[in-house]
Backbone bond lengths (Angstrom), bond angles and torsions (degrees), N, CA, C in turn:
res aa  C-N    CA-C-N  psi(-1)  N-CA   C-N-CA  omega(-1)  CA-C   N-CA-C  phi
1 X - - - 1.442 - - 1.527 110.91 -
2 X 1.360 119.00 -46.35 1.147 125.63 165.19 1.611 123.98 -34.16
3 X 1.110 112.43 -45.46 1.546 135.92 -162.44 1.841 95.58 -82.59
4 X 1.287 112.14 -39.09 1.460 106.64 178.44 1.278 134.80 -105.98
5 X 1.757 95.05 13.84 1.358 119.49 144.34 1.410 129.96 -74.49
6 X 1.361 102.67 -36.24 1.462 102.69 -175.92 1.621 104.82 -84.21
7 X 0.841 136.00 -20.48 1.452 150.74 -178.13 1.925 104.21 -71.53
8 X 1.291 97.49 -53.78 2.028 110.75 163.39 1.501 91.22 -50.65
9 X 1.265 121.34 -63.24 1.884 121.86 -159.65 1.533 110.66 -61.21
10 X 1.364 113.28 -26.64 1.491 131.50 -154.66 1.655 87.19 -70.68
11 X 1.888 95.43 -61.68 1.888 110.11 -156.80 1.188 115.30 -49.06
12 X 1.933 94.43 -44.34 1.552 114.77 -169.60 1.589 107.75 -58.00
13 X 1.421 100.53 -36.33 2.004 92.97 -175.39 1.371 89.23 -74.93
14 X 1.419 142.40 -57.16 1.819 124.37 -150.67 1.591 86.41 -64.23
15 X 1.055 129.76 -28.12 1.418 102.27 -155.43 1.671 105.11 -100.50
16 X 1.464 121.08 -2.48 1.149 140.56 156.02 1.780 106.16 -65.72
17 X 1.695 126.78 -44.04 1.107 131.09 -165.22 1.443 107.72 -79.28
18 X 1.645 107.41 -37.80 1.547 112.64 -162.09 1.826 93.41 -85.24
19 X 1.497 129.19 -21.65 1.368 106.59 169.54 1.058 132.84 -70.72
20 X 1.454 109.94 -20.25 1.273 136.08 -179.98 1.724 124.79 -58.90
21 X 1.992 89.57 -35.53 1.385 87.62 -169.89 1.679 103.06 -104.22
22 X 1.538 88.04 -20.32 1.869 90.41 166.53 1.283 120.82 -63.95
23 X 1.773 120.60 -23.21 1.449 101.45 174.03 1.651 113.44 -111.93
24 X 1.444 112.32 18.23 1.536 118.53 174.83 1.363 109.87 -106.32
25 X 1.048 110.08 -42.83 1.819 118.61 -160.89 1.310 98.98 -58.91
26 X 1.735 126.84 -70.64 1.419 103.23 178.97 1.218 147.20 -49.82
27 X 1.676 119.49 -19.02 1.215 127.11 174.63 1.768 103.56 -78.75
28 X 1.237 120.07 -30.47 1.524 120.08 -174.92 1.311 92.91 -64.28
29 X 1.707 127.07 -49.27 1.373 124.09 -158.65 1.518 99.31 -61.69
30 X 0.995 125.68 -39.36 1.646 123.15 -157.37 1.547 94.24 -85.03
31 X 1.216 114.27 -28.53 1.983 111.77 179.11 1.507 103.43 -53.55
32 X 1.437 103.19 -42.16 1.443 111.42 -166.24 1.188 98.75 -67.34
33 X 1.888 137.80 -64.84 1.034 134.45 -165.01 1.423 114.07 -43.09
34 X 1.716 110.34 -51.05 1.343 135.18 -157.69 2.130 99.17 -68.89
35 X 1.234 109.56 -8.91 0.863 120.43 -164.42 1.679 103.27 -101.99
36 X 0.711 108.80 -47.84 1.328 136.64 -168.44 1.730 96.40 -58.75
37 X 1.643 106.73 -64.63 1.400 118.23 -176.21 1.736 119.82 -63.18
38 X 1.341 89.05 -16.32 1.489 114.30 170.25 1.497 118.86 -63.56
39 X 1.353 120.20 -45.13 1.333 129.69 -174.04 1.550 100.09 -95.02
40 X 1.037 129.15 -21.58 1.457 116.05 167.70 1.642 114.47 -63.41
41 X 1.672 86.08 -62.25 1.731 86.29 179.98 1.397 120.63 -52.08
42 X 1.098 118.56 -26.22 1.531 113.34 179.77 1.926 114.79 -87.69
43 X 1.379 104.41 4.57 1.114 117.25 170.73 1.313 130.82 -97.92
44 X 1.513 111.90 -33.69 1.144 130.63 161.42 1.786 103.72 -74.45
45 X 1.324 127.61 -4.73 1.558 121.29 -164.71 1.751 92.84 -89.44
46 X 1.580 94.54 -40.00 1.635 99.01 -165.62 1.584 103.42 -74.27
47 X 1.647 123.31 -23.70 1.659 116.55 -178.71 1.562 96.41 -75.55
48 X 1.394 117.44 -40.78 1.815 118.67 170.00 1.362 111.66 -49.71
49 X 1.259 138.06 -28.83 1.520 131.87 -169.43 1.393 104.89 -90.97
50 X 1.627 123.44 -38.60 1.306 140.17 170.76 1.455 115.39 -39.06
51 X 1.583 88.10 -65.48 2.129 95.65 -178.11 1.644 91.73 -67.71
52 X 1.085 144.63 -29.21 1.561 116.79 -170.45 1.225 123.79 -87.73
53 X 1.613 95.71 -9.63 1.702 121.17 -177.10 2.015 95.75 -63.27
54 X 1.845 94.85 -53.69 1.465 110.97 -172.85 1.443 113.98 -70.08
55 X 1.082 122.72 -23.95 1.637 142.71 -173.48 1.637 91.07 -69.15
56 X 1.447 112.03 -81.17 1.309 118.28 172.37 1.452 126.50 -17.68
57 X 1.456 112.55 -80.02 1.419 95.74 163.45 1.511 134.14 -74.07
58 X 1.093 119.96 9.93 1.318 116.77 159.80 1.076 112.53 -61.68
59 X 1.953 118.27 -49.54 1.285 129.82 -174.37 1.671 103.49 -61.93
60 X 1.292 121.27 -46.77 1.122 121.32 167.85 1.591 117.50 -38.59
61 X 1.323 121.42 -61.16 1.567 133.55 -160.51 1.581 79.64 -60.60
62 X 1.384 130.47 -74.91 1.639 132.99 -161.37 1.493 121.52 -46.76
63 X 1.400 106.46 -23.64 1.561 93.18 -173.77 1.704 84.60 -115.43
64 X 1.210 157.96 23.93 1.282 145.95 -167.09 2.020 88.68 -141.41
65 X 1.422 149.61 -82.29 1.071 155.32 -78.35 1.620 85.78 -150.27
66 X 1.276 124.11 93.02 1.506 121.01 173.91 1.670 120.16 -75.53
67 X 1.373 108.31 -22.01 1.327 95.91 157.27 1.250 129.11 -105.27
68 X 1.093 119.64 34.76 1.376 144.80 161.91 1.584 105.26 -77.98
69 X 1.614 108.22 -69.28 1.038 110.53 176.04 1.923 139.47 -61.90
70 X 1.572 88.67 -15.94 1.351 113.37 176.50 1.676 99.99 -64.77
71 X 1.084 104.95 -45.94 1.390 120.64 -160.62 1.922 100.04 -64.39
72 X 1.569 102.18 -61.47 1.550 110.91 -177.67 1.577 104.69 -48.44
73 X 1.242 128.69 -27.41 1.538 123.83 -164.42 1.432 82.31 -109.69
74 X 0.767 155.54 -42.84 2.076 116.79 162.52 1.469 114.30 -43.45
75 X 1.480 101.20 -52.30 1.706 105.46 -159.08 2.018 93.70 -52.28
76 X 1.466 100.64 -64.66 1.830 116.22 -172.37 1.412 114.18 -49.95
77 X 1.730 123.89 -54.39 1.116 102.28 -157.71 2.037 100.34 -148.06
78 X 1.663 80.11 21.94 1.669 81.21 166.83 1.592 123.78 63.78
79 X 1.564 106.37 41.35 1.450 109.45 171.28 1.356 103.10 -67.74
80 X 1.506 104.16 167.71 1.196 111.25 162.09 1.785 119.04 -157.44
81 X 1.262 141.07 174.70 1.333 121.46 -147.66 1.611 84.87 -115.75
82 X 1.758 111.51 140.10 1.602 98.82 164.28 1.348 119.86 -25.20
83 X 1.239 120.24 136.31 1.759 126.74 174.24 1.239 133.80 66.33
84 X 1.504 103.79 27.80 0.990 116.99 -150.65 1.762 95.88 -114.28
85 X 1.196 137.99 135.06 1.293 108.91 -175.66 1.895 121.42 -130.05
86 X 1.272 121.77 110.54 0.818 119.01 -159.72 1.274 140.56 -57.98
87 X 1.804 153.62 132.38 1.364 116.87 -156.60 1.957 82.21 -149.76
88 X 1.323 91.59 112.39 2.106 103.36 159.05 1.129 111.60 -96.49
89 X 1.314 83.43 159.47 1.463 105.46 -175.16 1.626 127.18 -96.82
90 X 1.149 129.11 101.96 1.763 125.50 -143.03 1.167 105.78 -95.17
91 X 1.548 131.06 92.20 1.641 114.54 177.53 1.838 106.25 -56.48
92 X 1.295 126.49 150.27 1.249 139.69 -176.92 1.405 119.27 -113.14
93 X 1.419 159.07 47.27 1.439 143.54 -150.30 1.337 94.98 -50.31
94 X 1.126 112.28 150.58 1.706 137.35 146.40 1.197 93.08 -71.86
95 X 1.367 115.60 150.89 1.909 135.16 153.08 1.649 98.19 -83.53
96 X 1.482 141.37 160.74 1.056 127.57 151.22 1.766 94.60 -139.98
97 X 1.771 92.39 89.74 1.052 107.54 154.12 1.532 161.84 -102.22
């Protein structure tokens, strides 16, 4: 009798353990996910604050810094100052035929 008591005590805990994890585990799993998506977004928030940090003073340099802007309209669209004369640089391939 003894022996099929402890065997009653045995079931009662797995089946005490397995409800346990049947009604915890999925909500833990989704903590984790929910967690997970959590640290991205707030990772991608801080590279978002960065570029607007850099955006900002750009906007700053453009409306404040005239040779700043002198500078952006060479780099963009190739100003250049009366008499000034322009010279690129032409990569050439060889054929090696």
């Amino acid at each position: 009798m003894d022996g099929k008591r402890r065997r009653i005590a045995s079931a009662k805990f797995w089946l005490v353990v397995a409800v346990f994890v049947i009604i915890f585990l999925p909500p833990f799993a989704k903590y984790q996910e929910l967690k997970y998506k959590n640290k991205k977004l707030e990772e991608r928030i801080e590279g978002l604050k960065r570029e607007n940090a850099e955006l900002t003073e750009e906007k700053r340099k453009l409306e404040t810094d005239i040779n700043y802007v002198e500078k952006k309209a060479r780099e963009k669209i190739g100003v250049v100052r009366k008499g000034e004369i322009v010279m690129k640089e032409v990569n050439v391939r060889k054929s090696n035929k």
